[in-house]
GUFIDO-381118 format. One record per residue (C-alpha): residue number from 1; residue in one letter; chain; x, y, z. Coordinates in pm, whole numbers, always signed. Layout:
BEGIN
<pt NUM; 'a'; 'A'; <X; Y; Z>>
...
REM end
This chain:
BEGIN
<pt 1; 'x'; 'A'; <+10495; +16818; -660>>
<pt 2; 'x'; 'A'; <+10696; +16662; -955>>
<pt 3; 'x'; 'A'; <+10762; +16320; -939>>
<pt 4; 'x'; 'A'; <+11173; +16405; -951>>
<pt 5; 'x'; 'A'; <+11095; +16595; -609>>
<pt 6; 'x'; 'A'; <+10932; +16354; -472>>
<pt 7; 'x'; 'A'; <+11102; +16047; -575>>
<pt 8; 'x'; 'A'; <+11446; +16253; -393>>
<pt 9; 'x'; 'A'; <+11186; +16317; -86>>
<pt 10; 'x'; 'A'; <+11128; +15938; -84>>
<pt 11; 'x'; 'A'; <+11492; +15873; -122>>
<pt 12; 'x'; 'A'; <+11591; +16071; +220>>
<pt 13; 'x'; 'A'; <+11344; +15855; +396>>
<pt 14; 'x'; 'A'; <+11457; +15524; +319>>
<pt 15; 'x'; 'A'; <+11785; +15652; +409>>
<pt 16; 'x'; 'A'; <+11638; +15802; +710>>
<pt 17; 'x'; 'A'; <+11387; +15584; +838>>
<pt 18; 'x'; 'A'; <+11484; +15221; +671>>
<pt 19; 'x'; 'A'; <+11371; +15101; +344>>
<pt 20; 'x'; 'A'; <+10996; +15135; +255>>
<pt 21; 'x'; 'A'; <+10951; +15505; +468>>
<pt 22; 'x'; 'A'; <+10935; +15700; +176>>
<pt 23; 'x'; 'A'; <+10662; +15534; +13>>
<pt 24; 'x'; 'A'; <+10492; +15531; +395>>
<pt 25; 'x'; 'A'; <+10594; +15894; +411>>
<pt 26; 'x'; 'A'; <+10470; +15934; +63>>
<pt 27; 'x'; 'A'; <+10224; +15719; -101>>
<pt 28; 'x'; 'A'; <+10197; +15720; -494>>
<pt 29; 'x'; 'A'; <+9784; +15790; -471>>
<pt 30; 'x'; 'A'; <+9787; +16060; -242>>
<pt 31; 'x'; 'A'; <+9838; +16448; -297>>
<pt 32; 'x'; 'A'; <+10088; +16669; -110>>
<pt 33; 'x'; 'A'; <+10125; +17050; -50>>
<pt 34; 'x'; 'A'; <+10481; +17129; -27>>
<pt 35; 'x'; 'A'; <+10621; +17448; +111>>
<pt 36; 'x'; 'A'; <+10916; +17548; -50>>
<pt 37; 'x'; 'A'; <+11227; +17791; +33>>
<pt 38; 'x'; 'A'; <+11320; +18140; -154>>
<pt 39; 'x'; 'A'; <+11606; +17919; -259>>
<pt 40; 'x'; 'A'; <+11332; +17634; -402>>
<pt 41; 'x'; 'A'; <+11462; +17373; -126>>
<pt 42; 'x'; 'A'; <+11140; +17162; -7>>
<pt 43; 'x'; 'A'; <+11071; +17300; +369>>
<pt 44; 'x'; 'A'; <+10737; +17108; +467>>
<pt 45; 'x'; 'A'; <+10534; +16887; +314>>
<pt 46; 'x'; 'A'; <+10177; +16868; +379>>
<pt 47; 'x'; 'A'; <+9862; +16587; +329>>
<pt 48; 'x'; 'A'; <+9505; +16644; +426>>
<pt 49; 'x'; 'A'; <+9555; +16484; +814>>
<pt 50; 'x'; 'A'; <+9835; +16725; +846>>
<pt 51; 'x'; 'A'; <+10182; +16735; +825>>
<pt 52; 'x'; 'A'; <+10400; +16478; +738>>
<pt 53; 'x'; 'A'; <+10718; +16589; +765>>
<pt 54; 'x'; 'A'; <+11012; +16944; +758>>
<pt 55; 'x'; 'A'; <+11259; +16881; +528>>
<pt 56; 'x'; 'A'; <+11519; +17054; +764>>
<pt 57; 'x'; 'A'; <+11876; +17268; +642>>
<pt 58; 'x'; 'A'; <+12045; +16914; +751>>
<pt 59; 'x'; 'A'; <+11916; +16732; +511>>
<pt 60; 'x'; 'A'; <+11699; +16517; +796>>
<pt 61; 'x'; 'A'; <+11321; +16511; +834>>
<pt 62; 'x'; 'A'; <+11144; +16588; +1127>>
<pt 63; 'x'; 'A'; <+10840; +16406; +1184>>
<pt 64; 'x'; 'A'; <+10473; +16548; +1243>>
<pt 65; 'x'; 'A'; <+10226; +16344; +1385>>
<pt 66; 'x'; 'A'; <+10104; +16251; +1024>>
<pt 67; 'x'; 'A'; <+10452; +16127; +970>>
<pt 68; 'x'; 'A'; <+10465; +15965; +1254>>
<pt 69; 'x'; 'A'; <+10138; +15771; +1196>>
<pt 70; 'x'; 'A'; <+10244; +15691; +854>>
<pt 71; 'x'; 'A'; <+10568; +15543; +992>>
<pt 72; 'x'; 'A'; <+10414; +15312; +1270>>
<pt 73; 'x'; 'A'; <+10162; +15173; +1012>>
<pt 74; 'x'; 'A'; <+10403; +15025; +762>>
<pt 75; 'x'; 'A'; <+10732; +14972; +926>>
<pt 76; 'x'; 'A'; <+10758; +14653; +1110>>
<pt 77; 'x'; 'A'; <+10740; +14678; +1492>>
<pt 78; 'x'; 'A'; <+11025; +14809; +1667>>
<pt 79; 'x'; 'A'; <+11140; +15047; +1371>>
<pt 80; 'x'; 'A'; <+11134; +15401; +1455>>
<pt 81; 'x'; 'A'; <+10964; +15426; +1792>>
<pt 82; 'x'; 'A'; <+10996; +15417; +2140>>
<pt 83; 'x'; 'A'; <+10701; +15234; +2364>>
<pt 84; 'x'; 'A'; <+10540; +15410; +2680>>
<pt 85; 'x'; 'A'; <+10335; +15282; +2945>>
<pt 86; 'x'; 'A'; <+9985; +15411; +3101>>
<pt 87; 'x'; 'A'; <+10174; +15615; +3354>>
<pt 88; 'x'; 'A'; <+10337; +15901; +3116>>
<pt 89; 'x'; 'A'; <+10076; +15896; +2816>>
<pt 90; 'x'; 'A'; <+9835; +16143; +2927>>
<pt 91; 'x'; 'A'; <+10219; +16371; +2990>>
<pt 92; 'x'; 'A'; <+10289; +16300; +2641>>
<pt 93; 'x'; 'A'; <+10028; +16390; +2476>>
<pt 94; 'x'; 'A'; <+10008; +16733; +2623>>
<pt 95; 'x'; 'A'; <+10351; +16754; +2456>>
<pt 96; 'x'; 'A'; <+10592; +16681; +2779>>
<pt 97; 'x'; 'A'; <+10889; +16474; +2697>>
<pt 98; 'x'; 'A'; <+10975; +16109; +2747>>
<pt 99; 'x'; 'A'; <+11162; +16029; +3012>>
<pt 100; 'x'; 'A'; <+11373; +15732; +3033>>
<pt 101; 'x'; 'A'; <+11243; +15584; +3319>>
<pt 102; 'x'; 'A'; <+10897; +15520; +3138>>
<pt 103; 'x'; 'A'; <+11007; +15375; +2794>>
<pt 104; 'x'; 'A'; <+10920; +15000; +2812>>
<pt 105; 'x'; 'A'; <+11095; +14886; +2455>>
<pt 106; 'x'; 'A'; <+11272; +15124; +2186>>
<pt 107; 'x'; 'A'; <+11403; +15049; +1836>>
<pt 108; 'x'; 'A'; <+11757; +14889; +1886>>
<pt 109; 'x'; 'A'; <+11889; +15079; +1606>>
<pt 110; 'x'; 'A'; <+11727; +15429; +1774>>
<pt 111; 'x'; 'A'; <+12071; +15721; +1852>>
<pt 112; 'x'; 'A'; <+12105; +16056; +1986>>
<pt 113; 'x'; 'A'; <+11931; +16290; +1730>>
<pt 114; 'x'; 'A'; <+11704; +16023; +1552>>
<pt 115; 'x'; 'A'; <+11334; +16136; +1508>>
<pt 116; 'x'; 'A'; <+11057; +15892; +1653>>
<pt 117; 'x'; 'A'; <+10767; +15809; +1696>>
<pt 118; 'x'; 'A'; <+10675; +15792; +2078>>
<pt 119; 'x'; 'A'; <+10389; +15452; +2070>>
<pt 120; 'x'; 'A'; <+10179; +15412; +2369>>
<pt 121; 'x'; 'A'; <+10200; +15016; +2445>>
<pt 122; 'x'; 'A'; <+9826; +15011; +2279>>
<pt 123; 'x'; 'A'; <+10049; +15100; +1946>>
<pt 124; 'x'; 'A'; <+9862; +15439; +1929>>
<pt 125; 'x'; 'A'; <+10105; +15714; +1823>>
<pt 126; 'x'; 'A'; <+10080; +15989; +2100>>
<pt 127; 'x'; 'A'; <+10381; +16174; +1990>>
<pt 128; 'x'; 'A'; <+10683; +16289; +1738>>
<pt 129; 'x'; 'A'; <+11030; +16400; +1893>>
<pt 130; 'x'; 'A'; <+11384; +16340; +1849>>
<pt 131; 'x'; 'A'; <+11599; +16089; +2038>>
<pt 132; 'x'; 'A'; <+11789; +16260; +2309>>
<pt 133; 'x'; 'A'; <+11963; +15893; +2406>>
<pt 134; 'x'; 'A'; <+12067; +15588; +2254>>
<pt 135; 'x'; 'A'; <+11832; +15293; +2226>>
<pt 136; 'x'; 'A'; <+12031; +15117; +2542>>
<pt 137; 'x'; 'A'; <+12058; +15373; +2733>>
<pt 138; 'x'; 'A'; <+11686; +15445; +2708>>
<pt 139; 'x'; 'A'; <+11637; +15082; +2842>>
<pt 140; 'x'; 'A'; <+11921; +15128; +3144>>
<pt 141; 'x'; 'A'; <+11905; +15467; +3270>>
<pt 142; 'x'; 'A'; <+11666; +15552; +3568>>
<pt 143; 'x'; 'A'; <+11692; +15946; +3490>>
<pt 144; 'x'; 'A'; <+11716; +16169; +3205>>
<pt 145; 'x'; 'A'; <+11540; +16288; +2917>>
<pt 146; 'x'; 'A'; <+11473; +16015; +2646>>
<pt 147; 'x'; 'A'; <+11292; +16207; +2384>>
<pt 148; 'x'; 'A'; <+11251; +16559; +2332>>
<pt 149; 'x'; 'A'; <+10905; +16578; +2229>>
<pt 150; 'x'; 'A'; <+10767; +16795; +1938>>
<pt 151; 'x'; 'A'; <+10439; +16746; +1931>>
<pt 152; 'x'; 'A'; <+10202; +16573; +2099>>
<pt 153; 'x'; 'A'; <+9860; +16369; +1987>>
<pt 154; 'x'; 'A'; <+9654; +16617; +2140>>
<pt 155; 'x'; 'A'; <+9817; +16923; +2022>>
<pt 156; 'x'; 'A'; <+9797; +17091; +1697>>
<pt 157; 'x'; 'A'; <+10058; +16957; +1435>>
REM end
């Protein structure tokens, strides 16, 4: 990957994500396999513990597990993910989504279509989804779907 691809790959995740994602996302040391498009556009990129992110038509991420993991470990606590309890882990990380009424705490800052991590309250990542409500109606709402999971810890990324 040239360093003008990734340094606009790095860009979209601090935009994304908050500052500091893209280096998380993409550390200087390590390498990447990147997938590309007929058209040359990025369309996955790739580390050695899997993958890390889709670079989708949108212009928006979507997170693998990798990417997920990456996240957790250098953003500060609440950025980017939504906390679960005992109760709906083992759910979750067969891949079943997150339902409202089992999110304990969730990144204020977290809307409808935002990718996140889904945390078990251990701070293990157990999933990668998008945000199917906003961060305070997560917290309020008995019912409804809270994150459309992608993929879970135990399934293949």
């Amino acid at each position: 990957m040239s360093q003008d691809e990734l340094g606009r790959l790095r860009t979209v995740a601090d935009y994304q994500f908050g500052a500091g994602a893209g280096t998380a996302l993409f550390p200087p040391a390590d390498e990447f396999e990147v997938t590309h498009s007929t058209s040359g556009r990025p369309r996955q990129v790739r580390a050695d513990a899997g993958r890390i992110v889709s670079y989708g038509t949108d212009g928006r991420f979507t997170l693998g597990l990798e990417g997920g993991r990456r996240l957790v470990t250098a953003l500060p606590e609440p950025t980017a993910r939504v906390v679960v309890g005992s109760e709906s882990e083992p759910f979750v990380r067969d891949g079943k989504n997150v339902f409202a009424k089992f999110v304990q705490t969730v990144d204020d800052d977290v809307r409808p279509n935002d990718e996140v991590a889904v945390v078990h309250a251990d701070g293990a990542v157990i999933a990668v989804g998008r945000a199917e409500l906003a961060a305070d109606a997560m917290r309020d709402f008995e019912t409804g779907m809270a994150v459309k999971v992608r993929a879970g810890a135990e399934s293949a990324d």
